[in-house]
Kinemage of the C-alpha trace (Angstrom):
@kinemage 1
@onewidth
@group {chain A} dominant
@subgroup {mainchain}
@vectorlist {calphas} color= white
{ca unk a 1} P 31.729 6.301 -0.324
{ca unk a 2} L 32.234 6.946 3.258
{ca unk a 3} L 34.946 9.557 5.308
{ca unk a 4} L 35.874 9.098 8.177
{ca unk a 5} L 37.392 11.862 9.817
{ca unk a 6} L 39.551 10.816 13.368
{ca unk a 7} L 40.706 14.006 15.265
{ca unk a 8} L 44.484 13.613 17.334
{ca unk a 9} L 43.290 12.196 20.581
{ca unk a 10} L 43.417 8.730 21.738
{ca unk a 11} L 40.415 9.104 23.462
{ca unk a 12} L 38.002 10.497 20.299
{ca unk a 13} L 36.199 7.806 18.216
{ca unk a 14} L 36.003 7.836 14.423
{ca unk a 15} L 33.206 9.983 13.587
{ca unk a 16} L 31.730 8.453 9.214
{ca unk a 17} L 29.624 10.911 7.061
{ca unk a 18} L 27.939 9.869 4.263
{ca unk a 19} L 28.860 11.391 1.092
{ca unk a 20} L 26.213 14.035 -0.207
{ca unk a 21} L 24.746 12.410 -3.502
{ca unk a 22} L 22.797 14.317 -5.741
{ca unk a 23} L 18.922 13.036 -5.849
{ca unk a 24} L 18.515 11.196 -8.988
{ca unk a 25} L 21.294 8.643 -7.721
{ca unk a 26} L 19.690 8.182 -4.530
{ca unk a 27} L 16.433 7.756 -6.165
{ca unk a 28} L 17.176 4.916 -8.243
{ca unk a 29} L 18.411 3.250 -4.958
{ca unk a 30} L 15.507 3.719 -3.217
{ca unk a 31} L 13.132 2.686 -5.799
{ca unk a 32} L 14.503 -0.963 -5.511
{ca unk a 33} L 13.826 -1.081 -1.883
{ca unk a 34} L 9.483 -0.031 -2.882
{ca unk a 35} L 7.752 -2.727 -1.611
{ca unk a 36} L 4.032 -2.911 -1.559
{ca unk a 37} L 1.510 -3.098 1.958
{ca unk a 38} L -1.475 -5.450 0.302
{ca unk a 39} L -3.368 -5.099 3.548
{ca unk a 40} L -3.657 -1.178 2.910
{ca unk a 41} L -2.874 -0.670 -0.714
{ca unk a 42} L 0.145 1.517 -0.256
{ca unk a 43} L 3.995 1.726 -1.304
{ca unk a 44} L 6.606 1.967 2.028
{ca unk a 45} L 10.463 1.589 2.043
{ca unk a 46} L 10.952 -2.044 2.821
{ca unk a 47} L 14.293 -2.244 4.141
{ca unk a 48} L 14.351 -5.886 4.591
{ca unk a 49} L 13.235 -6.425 0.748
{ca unk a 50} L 16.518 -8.346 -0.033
{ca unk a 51} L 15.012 -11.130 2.366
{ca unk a 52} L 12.458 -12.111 -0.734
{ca unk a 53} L 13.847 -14.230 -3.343
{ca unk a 54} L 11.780 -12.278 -5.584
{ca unk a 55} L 13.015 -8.857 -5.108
{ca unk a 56} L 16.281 -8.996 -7.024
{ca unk a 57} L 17.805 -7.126 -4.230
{ca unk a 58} L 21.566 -7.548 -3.666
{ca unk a 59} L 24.027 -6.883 -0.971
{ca unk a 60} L 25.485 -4.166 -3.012
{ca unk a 61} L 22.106 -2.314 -3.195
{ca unk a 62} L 21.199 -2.129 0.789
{ca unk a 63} L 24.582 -0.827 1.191
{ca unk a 64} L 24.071 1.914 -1.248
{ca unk a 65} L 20.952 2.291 0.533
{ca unk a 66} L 22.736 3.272 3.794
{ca unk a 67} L 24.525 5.642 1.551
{ca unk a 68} L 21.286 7.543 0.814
{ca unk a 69} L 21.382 11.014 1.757
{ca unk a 70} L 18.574 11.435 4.056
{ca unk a 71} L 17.428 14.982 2.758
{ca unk a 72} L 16.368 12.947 -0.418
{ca unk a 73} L 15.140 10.104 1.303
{ca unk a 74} L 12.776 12.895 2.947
{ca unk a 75} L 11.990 14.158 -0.393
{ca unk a 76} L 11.393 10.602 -2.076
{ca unk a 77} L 9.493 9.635 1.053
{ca unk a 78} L 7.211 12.484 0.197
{ca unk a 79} L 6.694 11.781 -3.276
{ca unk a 80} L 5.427 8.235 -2.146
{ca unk a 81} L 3.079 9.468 0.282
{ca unk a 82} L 1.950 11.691 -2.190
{ca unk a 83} L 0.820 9.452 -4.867
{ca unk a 84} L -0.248 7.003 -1.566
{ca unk a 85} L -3.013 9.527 -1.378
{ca unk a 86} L -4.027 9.461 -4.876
{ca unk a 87} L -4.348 5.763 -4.807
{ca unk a 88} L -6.338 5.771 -1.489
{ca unk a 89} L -8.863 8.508 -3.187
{ca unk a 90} L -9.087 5.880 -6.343
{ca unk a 91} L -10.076 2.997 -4.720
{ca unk a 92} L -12.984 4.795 -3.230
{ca unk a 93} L -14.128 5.909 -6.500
{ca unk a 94} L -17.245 4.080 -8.077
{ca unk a 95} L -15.811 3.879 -11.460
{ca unk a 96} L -12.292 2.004 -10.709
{ca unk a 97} L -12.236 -1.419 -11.099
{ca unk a 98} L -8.415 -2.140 -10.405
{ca unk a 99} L -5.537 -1.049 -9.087
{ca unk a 100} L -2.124 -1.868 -10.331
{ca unk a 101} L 1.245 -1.364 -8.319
{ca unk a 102} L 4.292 -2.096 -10.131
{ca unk a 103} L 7.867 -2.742 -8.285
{ca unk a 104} L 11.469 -2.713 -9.213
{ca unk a 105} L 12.229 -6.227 -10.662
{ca unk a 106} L 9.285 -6.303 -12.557
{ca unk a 107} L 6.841 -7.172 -9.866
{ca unk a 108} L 3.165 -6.283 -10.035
{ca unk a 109} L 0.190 -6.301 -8.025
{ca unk a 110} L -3.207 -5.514 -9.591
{ca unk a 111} L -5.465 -4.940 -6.957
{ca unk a 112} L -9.257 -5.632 -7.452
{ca unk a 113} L -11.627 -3.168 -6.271
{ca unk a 114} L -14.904 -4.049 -8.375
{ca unk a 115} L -15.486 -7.824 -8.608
{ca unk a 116} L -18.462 -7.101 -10.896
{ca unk a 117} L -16.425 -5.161 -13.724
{ca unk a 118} L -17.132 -5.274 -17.012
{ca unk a 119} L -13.520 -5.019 -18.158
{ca unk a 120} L -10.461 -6.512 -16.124
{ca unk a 121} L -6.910 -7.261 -16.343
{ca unk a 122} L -4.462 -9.195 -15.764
{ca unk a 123} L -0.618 -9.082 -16.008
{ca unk a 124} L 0.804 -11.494 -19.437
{ca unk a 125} L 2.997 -14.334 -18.386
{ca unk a 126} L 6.179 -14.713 -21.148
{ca unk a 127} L 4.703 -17.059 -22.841
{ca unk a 128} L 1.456 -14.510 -22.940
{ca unk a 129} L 3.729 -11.963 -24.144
{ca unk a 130} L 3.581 -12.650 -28.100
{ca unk a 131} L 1.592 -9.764 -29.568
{ca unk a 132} L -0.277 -10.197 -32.472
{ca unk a 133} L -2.178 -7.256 -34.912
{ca unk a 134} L -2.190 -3.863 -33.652
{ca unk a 135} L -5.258 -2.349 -33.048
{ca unk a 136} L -4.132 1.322 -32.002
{ca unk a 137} L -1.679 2.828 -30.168
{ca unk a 138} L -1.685 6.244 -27.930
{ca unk a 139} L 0.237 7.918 -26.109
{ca unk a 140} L 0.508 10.218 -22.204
{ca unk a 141} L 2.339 12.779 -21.037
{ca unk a 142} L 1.103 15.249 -18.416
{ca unk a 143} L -1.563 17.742 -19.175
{ca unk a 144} L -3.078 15.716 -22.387
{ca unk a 145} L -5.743 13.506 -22.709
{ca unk a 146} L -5.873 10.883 -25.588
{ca unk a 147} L -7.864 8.380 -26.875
{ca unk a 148} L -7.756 5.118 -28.698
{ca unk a 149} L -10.569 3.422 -30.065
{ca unk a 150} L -10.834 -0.106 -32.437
{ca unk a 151} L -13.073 -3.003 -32.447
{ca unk a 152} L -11.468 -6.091 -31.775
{ca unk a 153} L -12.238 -9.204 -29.840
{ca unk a 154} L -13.381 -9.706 -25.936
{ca unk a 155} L -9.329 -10.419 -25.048
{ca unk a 156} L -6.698 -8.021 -26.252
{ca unk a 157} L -3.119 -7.216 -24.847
{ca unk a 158} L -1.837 -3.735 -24.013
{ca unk a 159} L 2.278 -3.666 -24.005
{ca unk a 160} L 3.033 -0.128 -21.970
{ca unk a 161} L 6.497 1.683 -21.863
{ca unk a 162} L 7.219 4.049 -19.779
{ca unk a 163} L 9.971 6.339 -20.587
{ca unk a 164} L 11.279 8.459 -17.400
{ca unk a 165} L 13.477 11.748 -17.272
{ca unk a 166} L 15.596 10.148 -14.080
{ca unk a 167} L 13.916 7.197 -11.761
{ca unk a 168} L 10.868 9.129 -10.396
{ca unk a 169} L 7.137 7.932 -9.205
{ca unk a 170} L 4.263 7.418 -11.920
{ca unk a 171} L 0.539 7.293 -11.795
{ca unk a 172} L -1.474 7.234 -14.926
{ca unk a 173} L -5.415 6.260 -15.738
{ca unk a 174} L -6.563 4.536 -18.563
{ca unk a 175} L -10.971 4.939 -18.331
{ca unk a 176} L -12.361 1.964 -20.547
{ca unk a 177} L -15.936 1.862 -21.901
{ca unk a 178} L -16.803 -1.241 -24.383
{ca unk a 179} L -19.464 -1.396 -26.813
{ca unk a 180} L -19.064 2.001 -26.749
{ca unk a 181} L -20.784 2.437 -30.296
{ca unk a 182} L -24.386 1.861 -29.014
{ca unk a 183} L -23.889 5.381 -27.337
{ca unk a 184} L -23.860 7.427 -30.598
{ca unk a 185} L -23.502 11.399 -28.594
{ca unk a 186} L -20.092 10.260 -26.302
{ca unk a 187} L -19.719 8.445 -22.866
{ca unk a 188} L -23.159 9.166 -21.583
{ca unk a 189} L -26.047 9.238 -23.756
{ca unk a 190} L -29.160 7.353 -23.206
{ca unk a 191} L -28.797 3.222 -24.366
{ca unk a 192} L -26.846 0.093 -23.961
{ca unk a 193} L -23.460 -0.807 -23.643
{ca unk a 194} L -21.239 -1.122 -20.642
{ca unk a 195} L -20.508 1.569 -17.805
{ca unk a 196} L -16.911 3.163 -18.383
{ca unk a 197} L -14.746 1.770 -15.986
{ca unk a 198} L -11.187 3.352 -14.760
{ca unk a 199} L -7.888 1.190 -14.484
{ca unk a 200} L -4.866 2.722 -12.036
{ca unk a 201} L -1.594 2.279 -12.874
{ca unk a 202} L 1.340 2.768 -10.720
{ca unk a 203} L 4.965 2.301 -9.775
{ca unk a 204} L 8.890 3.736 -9.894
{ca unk a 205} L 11.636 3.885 -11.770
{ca unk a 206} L 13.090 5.018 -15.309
{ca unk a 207} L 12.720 2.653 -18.443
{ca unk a 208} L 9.702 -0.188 -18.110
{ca unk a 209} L 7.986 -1.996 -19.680
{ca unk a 210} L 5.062 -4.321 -18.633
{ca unk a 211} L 2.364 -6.429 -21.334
{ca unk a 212} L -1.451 -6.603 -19.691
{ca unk a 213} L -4.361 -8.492 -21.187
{ca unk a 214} L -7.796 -6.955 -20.673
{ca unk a 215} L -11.427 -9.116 -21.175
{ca unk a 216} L -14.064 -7.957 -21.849
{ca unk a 217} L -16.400 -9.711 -19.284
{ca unk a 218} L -19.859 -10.875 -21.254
{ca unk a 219} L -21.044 -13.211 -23.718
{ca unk a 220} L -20.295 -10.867 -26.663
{ca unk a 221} L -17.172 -11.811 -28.885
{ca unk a 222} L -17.264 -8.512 -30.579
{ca unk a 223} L -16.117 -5.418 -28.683
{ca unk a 224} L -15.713 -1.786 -29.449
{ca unk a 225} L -13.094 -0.755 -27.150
{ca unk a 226} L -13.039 3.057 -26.179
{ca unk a 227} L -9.817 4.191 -24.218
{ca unk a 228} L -9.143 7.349 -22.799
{ca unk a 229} L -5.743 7.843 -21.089
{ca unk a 230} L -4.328 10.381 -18.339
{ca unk a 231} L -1.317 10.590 -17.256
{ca unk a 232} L -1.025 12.877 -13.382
{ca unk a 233} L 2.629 12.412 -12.419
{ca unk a 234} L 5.151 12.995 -12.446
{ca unk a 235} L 3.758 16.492 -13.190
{ca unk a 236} L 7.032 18.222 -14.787
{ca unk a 237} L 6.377 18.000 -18.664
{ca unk a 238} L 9.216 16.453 -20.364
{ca unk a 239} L 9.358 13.752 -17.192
{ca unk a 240} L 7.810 11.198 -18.691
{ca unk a 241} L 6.511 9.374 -21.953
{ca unk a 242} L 3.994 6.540 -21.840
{ca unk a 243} L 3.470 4.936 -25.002
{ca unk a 244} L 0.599 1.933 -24.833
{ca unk a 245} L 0.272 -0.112 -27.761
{ca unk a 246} L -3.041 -2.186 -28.181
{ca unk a 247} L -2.550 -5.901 -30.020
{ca unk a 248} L -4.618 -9.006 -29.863
């Protein structure tokens, strides 16, 4: 909605204010307009989003986004530069293998940062989607760390929804170690088996859902998989609710 206020002389031009909106409105408008830098690995506000025939982006949307207030722009600006960092301090980590930045619409990049992996992923197609028999199932929210463990075969599927308080910012880890059973004390003791490997997860908005299928890269058919999941923001508990089901 915009006001425009004219004051009684001729020679005064109409001055429009935006109308204050609180932030989780403004939020969800912005979060359509994420778009993703591949050159750098980071989110920005892509203004000129609706240009892509992919990005789902009406004319209805950019002019709510010249509605957004720009105290919460600030604020939601912040929040991206925030997790930004994070991602930037990931992909220099020895133990992540991939990257994945998720987009309003449904888009996703997964990012590759070890080509020698053990473990990688990719995002399901619709006709991938089909799941098949659950294997296990667990389940983040901030300031717990879970695990899921099965055996199963060298490709399985991983369906993820993410349940948001409001349209805020998400990062979450899931580490992966397979053949995990040949190292009888835990994650590090002495024998074979595969180094555990990290995969990022990122993106924006409220209610999502997205289906990934992992591989186990090697000749064995017959994988214990070992998953341990964190979830670091949004940091207010009661924010958000990732549940990630595991299925062949």
């Amino acid at each position: 909605m915009l006001v425009a206020i004219t004051s009684c002389s001729d020679n005064d031009l109409p001055v429009t204010t935006p109308a204050t909106r609180d932030y989780k409105t403004d939020a969800m408008v912005l979060s359509k307009f994420v778009d993703v830098n591949k050159s750098i690995g980071e989110y920005y506000i892509n203004e000129h989003k609706r240009n892509s025939p992919l990005s789902y982006i009406t004319d209805n949307d950019w002019e709510e986004l010249m509605l957004v207030n720009p105290l919460n722009r600030e604020i939601f600006e912040k929040e991206l530069a925030a997790v930004n960092h994070s991602l930037q301090i990931a992909a220099s980590r020895p133990d992540v293998a991939q990257i994945v930045y998720n987009t309003y619409g449904g888009e996703t990049w997964v990012r590759t940062i070890d080509h020698k992996s053990p473990i990688s992923l990719h995002k399901c197609t619709q006709a991938e989607t089909r799941a098949g028999t659950m294997w296990a199932s667990l389940q983040l929210s901030y300031g717990a760390l879970n695990e899921a463990n099965f055996n199963a075969g060298k490709q399985i599927k991983s369906t993820i929804d993410i349940d948001m308080f409001g349209h805020k910012i998400y990062y979450f880890e899931l580490a992966c170690k397979t053949d995990a059973k040949k190292k009888p004390e835990g994650w590090y003791p002495s024998g074979g088996g595969d180094n555990e490997k990290t995969i990022v997860m990122s993106g924006q908005g409220s209610i999502e859902r997205y289906v990934f299928q992992w591989t186990a890269n090697g000749d064995k058919n017959d994988i214990f998989w070992q998953f341990k999941g964190a979830l670091h923001a949004p940091q207010g508990l009661g924010d958000c609710l990732i549940k990630i089901s595991f299925t062949d």
